[in-house]
N, CA, C and O atoms as CSV, one atom per row, in Angstrom:
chain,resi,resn,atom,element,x,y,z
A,1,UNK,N,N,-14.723,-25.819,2.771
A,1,UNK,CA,C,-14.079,-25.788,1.466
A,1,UNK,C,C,-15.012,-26.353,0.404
A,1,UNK,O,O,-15.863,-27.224,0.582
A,2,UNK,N,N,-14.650,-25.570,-0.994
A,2,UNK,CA,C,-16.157,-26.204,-1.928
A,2,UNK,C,C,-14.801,-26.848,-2.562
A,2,UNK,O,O,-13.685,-26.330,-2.585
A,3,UNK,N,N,-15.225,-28.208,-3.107
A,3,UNK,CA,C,-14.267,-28.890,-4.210
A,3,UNK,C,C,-14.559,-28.137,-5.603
A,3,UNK,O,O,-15.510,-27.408,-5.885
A,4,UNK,N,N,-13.584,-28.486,-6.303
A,4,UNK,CA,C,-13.476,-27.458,-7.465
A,4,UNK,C,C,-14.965,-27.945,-8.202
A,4,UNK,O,O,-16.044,-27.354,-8.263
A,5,UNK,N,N,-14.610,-29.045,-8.634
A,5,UNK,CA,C,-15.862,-29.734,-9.556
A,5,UNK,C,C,-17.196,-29.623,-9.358
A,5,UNK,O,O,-18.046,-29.841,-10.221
A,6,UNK,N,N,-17.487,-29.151,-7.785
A,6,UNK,CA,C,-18.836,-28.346,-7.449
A,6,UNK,C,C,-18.981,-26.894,-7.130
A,6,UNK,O,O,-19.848,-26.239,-6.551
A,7,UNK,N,N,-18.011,-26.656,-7.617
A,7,UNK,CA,C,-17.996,-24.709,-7.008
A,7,UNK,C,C,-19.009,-23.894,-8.318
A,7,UNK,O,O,-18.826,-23.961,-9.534
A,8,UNK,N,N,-19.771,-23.366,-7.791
A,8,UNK,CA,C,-20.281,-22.344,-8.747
A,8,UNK,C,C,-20.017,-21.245,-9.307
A,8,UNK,O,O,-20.500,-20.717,-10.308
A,9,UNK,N,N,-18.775,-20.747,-8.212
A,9,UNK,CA,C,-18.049,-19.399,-8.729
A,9,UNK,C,C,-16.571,-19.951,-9.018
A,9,UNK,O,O,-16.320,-21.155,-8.989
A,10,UNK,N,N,-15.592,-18.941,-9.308
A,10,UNK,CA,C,-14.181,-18.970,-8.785
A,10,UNK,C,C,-13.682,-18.228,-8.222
A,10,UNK,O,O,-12.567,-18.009,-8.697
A,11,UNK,N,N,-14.005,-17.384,-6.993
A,11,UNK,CA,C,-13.814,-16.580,-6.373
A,11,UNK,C,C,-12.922,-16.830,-5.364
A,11,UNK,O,O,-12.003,-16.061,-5.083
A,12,UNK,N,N,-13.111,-17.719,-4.884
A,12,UNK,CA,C,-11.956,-18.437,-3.897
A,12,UNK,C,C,-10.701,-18.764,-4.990
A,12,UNK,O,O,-9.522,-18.882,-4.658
A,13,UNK,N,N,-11.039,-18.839,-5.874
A,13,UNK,CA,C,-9.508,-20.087,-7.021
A,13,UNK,C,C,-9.165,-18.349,-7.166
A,13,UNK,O,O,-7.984,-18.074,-6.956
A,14,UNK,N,N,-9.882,-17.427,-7.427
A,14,UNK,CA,C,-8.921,-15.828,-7.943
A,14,UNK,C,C,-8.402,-15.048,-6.437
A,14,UNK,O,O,-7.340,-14.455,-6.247
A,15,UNK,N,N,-9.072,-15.181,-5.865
A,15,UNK,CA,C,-8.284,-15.158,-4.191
A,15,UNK,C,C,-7.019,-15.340,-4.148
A,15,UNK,O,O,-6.079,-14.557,-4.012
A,16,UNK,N,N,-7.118,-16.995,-4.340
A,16,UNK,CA,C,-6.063,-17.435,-4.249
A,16,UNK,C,C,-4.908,-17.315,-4.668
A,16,UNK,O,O,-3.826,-17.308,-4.080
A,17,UNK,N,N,-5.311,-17.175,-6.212
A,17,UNK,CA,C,-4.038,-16.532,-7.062
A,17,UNK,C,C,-3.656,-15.321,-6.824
A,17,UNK,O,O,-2.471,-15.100,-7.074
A,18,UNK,N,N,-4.512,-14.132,-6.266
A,18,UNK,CA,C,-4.187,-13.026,-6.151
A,18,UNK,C,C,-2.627,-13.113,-4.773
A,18,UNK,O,O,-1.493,-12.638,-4.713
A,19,UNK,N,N,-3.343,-13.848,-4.049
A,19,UNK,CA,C,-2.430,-13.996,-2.582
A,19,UNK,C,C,-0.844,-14.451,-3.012
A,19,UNK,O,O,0.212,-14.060,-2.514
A,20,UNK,N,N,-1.057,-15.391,-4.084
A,20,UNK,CA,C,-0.045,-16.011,-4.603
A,20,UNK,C,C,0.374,-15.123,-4.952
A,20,UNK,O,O,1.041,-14.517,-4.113
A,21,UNK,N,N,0.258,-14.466,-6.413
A,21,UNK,CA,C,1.168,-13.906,-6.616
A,21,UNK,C,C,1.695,-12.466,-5.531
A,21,UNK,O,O,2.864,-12.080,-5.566
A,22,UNK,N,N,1.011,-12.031,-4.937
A,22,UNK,CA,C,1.627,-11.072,-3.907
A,22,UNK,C,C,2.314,-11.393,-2.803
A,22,UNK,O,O,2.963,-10.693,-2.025
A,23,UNK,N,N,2.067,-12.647,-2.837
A,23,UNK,CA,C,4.074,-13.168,-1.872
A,23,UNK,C,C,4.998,-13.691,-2.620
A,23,UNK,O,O,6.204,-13.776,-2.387
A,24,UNK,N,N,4.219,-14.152,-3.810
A,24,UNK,CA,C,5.896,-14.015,-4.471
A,24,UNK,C,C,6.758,-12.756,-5.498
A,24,UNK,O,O,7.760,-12.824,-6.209
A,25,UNK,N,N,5.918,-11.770,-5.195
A,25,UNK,CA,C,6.226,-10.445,-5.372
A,25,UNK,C,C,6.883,-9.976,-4.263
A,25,UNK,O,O,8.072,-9.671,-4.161
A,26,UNK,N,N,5.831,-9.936,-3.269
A,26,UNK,CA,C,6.746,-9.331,-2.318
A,26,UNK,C,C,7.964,-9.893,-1.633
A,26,UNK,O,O,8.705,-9.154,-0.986
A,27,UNK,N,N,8.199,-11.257,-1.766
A,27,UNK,CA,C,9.370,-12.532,-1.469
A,27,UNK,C,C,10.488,-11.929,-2.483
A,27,UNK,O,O,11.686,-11.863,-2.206
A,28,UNK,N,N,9.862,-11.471,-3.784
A,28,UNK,CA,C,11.144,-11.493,-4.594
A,28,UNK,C,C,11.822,-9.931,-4.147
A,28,UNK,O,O,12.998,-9.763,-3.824
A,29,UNK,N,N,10.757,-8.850,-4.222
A,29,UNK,CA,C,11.110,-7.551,-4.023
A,29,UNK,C,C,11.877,-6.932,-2.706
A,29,UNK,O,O,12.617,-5.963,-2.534
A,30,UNK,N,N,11.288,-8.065,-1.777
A,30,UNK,CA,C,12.107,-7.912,-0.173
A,30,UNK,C,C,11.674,-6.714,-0.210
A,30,UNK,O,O,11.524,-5.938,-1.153
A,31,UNK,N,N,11.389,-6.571,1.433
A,31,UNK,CA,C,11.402,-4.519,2.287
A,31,UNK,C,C,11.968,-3.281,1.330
A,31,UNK,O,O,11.348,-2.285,0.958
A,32,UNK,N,N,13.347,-3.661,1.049
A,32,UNK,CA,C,14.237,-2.639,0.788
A,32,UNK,C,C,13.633,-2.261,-0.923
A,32,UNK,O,O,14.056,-1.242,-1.469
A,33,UNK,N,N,12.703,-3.119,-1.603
A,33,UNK,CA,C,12.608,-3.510,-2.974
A,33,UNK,C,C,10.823,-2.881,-3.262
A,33,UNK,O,O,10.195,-2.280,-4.134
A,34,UNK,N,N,10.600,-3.466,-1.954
A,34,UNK,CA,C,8.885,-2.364,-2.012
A,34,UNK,C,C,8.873,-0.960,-1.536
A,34,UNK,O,O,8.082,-0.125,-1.973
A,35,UNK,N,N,9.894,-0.685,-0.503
A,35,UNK,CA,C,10.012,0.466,-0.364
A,35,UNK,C,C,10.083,1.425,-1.444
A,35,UNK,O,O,9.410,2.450,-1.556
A,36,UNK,N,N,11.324,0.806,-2.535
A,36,UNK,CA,C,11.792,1.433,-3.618
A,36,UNK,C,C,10.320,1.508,-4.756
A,36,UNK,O,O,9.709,2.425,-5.304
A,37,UNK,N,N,10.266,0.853,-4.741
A,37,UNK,CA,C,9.063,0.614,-5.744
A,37,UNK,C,C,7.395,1.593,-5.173
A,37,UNK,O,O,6.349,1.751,-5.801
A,38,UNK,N,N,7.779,2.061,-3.804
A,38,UNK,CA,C,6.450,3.035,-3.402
A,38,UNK,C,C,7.259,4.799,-3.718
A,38,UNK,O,O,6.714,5.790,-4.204
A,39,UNK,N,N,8.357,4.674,-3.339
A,39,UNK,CA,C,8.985,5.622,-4.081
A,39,UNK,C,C,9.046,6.310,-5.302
A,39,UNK,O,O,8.740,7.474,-5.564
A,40,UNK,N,N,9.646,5.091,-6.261
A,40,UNK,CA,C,9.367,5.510,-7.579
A,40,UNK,C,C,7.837,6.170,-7.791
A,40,UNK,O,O,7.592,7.327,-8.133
A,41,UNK,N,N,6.989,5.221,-7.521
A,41,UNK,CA,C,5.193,5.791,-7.788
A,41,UNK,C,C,5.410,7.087,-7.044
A,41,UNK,O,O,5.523,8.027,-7.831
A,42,UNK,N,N,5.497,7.405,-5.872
A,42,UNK,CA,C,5.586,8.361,-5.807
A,42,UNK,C,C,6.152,9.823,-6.294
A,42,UNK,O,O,5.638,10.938,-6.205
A,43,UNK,N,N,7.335,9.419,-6.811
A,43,UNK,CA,C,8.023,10.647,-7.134
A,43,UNK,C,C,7.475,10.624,-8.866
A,43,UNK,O,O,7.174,11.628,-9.510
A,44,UNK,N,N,7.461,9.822,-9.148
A,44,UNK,CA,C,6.563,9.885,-11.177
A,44,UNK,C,C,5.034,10.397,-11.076
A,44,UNK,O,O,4.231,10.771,-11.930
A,45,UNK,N,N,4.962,10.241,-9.525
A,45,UNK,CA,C,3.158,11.092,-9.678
A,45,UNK,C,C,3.535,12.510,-9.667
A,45,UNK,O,O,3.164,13.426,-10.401
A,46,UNK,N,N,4.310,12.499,-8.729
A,46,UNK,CA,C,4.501,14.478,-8.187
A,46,UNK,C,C,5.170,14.782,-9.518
A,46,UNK,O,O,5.211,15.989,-9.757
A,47,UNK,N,N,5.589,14.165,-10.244
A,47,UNK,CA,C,6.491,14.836,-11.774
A,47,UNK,C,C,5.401,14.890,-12.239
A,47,UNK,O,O,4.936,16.020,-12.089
A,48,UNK,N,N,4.480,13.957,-12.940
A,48,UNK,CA,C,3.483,14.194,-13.743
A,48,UNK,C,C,2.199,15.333,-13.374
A,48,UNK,O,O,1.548,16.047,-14.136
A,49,UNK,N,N,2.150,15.195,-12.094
A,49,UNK,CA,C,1.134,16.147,-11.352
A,49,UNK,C,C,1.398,17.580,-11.621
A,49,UNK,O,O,0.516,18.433,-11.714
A,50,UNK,N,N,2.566,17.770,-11.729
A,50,UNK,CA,C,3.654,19.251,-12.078
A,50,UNK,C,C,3.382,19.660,-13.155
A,50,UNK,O,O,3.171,20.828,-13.480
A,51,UNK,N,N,3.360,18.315,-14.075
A,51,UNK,CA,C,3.629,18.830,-15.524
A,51,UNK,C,C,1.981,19.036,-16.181
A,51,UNK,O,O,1.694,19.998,-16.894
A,52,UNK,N,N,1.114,18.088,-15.843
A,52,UNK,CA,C,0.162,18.602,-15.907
A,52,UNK,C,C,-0.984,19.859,-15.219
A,52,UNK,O,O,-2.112,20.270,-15.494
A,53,UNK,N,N,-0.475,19.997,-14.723
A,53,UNK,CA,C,-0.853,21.629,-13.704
A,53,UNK,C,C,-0.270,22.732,-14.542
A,53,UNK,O,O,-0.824,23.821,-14.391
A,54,UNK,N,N,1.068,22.667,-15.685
A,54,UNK,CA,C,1.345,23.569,-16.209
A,54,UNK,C,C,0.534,24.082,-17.919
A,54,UNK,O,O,0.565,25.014,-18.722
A,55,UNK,N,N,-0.123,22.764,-17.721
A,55,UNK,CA,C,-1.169,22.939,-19.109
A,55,UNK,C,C,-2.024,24.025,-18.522
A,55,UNK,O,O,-2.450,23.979,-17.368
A,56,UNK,N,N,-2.293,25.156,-19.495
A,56,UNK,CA,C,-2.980,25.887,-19.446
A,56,UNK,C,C,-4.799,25.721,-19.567
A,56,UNK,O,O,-5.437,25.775,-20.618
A,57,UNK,N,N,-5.328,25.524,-18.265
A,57,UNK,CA,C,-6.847,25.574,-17.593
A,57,UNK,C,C,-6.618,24.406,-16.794
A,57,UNK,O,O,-7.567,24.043,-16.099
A,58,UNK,N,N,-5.359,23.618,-16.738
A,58,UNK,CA,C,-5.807,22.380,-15.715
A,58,UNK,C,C,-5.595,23.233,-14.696
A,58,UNK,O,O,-5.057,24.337,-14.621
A,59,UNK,N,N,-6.377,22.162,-13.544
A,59,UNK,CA,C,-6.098,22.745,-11.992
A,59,UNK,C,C,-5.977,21.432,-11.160
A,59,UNK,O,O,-6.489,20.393,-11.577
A,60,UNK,N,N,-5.176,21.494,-9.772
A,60,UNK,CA,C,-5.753,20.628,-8.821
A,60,UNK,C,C,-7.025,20.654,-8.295
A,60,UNK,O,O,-7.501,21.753,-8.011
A,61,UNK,N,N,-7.714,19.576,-8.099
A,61,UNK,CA,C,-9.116,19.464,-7.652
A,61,UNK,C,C,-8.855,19.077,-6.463
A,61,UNK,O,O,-9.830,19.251,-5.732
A,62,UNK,N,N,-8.072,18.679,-6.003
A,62,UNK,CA,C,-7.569,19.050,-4.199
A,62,UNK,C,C,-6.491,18.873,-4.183
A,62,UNK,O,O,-5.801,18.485,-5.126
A,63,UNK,N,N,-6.078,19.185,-2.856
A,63,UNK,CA,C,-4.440,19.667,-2.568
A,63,UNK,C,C,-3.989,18.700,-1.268
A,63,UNK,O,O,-3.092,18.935,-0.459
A,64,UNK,N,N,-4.813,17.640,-1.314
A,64,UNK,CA,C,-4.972,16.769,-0.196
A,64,UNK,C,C,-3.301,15.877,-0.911
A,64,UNK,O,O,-2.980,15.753,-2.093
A,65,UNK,N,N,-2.682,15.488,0.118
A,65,UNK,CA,C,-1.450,14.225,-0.113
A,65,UNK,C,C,-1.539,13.440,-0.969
A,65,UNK,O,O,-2.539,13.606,-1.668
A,66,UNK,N,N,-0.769,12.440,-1.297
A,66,UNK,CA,C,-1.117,11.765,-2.389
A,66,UNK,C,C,0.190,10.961,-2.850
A,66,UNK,O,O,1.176,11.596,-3.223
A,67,UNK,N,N,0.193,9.563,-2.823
A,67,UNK,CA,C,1.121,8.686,-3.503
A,67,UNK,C,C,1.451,8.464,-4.816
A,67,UNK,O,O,2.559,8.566,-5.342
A,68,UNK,N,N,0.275,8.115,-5.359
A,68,UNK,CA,C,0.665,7.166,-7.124
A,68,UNK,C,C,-0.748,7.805,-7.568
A,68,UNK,O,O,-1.152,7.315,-8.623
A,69,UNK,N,N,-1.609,8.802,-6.997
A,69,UNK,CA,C,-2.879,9.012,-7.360
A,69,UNK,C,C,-3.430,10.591,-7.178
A,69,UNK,O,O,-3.183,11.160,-6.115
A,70,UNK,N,N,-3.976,11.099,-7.943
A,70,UNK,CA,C,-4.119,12.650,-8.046
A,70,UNK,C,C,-5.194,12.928,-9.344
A,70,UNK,O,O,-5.415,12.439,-10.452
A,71,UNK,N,N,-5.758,14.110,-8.426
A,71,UNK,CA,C,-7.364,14.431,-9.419
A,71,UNK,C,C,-6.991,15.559,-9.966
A,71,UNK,O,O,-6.289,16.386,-9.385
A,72,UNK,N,N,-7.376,15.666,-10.979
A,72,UNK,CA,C,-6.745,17.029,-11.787
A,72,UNK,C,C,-8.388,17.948,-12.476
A,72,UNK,O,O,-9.273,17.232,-12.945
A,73,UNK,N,N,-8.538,19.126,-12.450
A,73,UNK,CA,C,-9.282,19.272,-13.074
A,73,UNK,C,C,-9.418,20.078,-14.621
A,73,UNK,O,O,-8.653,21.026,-14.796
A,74,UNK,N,N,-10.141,19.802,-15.457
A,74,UNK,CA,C,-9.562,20.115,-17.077
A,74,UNK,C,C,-10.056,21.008,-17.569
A,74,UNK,O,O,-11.020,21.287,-16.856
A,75,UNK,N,N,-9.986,21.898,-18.659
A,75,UNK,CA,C,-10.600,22.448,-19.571
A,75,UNK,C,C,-11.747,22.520,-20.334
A,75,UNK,O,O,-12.465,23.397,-20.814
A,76,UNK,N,N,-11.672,20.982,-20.280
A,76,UNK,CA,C,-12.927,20.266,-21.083
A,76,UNK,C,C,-13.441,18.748,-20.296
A,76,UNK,O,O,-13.070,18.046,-19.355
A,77,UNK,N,N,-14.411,18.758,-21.223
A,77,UNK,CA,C,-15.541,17.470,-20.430
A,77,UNK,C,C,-13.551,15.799,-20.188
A,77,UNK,O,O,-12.712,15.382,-20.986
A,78,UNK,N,N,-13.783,15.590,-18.950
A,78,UNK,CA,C,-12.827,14.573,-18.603
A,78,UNK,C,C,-12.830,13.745,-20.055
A,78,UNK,O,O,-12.019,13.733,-20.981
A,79,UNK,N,N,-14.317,12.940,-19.806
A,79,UNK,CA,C,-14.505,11.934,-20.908
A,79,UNK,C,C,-14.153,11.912,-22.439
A,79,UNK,O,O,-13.984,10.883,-23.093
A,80,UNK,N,N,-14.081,13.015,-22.847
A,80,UNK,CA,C,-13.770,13.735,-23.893
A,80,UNK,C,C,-11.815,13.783,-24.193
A,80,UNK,O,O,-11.149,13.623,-25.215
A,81,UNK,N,N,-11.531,14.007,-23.106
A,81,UNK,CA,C,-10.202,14.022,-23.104
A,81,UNK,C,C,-9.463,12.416,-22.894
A,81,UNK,O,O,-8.563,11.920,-23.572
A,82,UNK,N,N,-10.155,11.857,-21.770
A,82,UNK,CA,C,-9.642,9.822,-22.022
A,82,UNK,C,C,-9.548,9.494,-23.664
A,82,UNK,O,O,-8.663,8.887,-24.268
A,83,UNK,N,N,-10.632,10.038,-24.111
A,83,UNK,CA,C,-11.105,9.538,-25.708
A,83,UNK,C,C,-9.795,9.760,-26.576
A,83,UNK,O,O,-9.148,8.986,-27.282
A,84,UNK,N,N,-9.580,11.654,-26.135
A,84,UNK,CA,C,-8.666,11.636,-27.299
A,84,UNK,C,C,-7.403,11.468,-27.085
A,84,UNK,O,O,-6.594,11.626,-27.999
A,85,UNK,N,N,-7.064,11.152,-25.949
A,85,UNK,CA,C,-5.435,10.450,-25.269
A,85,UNK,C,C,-5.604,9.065,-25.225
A,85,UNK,O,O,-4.626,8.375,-24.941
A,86,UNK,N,N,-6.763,8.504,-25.477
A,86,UNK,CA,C,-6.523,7.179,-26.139
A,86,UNK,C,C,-6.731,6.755,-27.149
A,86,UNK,O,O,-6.891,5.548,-27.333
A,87,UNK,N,N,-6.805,7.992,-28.442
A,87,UNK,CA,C,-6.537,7.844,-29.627
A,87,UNK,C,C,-5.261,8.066,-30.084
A,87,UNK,O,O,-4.841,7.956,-31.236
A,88,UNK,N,N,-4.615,8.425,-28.973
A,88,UNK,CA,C,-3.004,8.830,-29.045
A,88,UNK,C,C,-1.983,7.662,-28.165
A,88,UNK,O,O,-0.756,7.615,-28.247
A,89,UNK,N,N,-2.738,6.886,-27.438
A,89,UNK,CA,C,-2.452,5.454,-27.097
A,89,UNK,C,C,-2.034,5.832,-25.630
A,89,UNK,O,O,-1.094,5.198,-25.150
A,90,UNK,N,N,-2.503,6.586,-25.041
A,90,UNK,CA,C,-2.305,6.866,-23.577
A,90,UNK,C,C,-3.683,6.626,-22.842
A,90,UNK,O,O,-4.775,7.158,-23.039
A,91,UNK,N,N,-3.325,5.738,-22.005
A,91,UNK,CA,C,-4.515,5.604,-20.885
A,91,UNK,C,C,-4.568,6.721,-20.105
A,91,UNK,O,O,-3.877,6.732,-19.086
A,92,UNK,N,N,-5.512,8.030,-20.480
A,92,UNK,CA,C,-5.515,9.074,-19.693
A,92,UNK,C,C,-5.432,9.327,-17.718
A,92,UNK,O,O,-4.783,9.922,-16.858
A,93,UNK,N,N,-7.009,8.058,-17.949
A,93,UNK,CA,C,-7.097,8.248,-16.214
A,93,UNK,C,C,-8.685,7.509,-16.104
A,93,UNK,O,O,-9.078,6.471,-16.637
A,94,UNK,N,N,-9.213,8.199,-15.454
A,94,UNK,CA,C,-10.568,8.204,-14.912
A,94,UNK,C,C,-11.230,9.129,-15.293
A,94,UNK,O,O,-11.056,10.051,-14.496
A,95,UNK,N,N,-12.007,9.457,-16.194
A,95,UNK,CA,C,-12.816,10.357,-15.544
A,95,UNK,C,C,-13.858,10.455,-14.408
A,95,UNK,O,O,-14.742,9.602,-14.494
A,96,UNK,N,N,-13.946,11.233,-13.449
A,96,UNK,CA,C,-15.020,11.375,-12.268
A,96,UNK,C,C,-16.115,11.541,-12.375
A,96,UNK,O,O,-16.578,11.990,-13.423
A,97,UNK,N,N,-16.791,11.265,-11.436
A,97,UNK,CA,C,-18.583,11.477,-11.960
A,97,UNK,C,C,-18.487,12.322,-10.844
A,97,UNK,O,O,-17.841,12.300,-9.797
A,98,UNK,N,N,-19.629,13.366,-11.561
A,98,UNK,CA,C,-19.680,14.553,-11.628
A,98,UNK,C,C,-20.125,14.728,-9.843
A,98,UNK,O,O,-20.163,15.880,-9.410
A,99,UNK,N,N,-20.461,13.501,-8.828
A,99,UNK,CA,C,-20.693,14.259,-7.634
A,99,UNK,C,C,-19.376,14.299,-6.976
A,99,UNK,O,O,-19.277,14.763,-5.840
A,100,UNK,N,N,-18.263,13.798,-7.680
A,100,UNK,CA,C,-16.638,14.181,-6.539
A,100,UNK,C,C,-16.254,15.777,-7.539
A,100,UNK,O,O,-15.161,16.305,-7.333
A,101,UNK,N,N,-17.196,16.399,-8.534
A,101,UNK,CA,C,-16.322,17.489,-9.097
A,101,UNK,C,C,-17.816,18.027,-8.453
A,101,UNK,O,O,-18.472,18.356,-9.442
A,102,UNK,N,N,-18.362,18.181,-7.634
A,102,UNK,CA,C,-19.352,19.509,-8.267
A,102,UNK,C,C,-19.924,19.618,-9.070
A,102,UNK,O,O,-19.848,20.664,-9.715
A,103,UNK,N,N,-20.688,18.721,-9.402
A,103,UNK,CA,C,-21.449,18.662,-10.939
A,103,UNK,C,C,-20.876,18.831,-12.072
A,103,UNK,O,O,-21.463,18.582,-13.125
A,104,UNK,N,N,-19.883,19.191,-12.031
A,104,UNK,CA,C,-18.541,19.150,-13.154
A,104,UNK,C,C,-18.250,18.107,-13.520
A,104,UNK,O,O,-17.932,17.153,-12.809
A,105,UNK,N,N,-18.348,18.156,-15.174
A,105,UNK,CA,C,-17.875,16.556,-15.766
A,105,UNK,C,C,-16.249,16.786,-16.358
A,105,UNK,O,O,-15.760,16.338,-17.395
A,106,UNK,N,N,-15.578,17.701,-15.241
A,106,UNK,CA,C,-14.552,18.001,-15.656
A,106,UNK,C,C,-13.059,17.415,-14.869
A,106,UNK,O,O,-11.953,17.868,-15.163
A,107,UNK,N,N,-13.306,16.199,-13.702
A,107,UNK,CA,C,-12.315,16.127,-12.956
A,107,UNK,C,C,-11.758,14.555,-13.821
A,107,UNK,O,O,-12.409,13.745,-14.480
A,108,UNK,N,N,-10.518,14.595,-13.513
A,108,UNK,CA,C,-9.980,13.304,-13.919
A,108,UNK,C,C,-9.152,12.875,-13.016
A,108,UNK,O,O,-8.465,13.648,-12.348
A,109,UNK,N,N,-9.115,11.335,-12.867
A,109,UNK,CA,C,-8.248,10.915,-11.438
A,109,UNK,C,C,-6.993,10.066,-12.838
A,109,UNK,O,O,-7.160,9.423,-13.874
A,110,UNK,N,N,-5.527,10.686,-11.862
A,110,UNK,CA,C,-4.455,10.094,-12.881
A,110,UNK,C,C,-3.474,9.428,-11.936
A,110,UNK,O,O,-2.986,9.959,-10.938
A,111,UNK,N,N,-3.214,8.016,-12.440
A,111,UNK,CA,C,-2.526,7.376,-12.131
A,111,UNK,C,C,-1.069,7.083,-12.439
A,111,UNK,O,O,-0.948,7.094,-13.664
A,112,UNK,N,N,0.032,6.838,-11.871
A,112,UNK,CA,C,1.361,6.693,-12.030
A,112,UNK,C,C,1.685,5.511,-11.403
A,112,UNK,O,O,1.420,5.547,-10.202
A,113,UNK,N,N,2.182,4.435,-11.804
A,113,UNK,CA,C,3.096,3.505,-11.476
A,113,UNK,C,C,4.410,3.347,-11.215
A,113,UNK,O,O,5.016,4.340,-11.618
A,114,UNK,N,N,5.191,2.475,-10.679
A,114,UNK,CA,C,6.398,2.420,-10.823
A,114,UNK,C,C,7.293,2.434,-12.218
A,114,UNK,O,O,8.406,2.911,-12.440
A,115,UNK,N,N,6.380,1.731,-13.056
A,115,UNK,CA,C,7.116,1.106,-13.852
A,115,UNK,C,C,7.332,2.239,-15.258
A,115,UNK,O,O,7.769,1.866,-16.347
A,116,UNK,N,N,6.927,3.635,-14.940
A,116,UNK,CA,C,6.663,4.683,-16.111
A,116,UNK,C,C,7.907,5.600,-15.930
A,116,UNK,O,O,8.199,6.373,-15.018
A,117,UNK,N,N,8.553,5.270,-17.093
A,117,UNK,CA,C,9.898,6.131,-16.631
A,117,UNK,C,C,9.477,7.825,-16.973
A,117,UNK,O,O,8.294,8.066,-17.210
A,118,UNK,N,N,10.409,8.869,-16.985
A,118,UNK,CA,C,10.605,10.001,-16.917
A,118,UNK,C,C,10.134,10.472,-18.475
A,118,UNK,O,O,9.300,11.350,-18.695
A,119,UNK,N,N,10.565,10.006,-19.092
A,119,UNK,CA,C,10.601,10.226,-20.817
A,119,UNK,C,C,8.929,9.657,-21.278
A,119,UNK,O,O,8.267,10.096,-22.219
A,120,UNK,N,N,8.572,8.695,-20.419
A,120,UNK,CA,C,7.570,8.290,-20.759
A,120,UNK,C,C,6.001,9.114,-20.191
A,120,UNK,O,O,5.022,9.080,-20.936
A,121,UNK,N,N,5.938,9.738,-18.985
A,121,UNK,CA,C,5.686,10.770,-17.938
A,121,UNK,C,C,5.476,12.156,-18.986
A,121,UNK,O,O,4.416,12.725,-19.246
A,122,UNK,N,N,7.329,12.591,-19.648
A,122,UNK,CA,C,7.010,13.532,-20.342
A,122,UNK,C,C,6.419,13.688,-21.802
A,122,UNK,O,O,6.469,14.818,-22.288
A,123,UNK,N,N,5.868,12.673,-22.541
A,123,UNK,CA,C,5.204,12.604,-23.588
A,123,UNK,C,C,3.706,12.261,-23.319
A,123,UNK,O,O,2.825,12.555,-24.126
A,124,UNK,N,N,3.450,11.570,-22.039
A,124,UNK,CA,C,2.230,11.925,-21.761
A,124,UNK,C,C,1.763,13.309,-21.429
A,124,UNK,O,O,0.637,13.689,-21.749
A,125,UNK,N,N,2.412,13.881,-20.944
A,125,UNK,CA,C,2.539,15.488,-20.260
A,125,UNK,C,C,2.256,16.260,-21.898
A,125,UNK,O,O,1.147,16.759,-22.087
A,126,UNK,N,N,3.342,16.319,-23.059
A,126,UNK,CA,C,3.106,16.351,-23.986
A,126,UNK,C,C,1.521,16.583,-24.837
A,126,UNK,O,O,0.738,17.488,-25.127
A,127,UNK,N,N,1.677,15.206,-24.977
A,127,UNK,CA,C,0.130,14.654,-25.883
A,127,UNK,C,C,-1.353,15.314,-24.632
A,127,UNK,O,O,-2.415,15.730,-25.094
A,128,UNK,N,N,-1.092,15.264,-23.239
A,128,UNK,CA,C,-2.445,15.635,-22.783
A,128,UNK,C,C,-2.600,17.358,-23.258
A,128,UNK,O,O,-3.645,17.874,-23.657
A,129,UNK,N,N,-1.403,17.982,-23.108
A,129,UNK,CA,C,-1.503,19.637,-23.584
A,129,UNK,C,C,-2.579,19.487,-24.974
A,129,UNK,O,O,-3.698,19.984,-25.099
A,130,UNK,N,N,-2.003,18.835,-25.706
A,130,UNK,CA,C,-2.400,18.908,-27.752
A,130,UNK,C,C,-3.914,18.619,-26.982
A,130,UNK,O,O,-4.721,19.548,-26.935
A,131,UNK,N,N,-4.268,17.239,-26.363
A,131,UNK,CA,C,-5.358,17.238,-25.950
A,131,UNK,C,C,-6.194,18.063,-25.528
A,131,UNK,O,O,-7.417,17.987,-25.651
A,132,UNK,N,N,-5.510,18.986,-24.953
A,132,UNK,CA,C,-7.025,19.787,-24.422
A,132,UNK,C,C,-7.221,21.177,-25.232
A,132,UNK,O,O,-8.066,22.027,-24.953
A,133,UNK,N,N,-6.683,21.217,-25.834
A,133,UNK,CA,C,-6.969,21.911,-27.154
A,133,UNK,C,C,-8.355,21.479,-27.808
A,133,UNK,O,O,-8.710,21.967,-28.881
């Protein structure tokens, strides 16, 4: 053990907190409460995944399974599109570097949480269409 007053990093002290708070997350959420909560992510990805597949030039960039996480591919340069969905106050995604697309600077990895309701899902769905315009 390093005492605090000689430690050079805090890597152990953010450890720690990380551990912390994920038992008292998972203490508060109980089985029945994380289950629910892998659910929700799940079913707000496959909605959003839907709705963005119906924008005209997106595509799936694979068709592999998928929880709270899904690569989409765009119309236009990814990076280009984060920019202008976060001039519209939406955290788009990721864009990919270009060796998971094929030299394509066109894939974007999009994320869904629990905590993104339906209404919120469909105005991102929304604003990414105007986007890729």
């Amino acid at each position: 053990d390093i005492r605090r007053e000689k430690a050079t990093s805090n890597v152990c002290t953010n450890q720690t907190l990380m551990a912390v708070t994920a038992a008292v997350q998972l203490g508060w959420l109980g089985s029945s409460g994380l289950a629910e909560i892998g659910l929700r992510s799940a079913r707000g990805a496959h909605f959003c995944r839907q709705g963005l597949l119906q924008v005209p030039g997106v595509s799936a960039l694979a068709d592999a399974p998928f929880v709270r996480e899904f690569a989409v591919r765009l119309p236009i340069d990814a990076a280009m599109a984060v920019e202008r969905l976060a001039d519209e106050g939406y955290l788009a995604g990721v864009a990919l570097d270009d060796s998971y697309t094929g030299g394509r600077p066109d894939g974007l990895l999009v994320a869904v949480t629990e905590r993104r309701t339906r209404a919120e899902i469909e105005g991102f769905v929304a604003t990414f269409e105007k986007a890729m315009r």
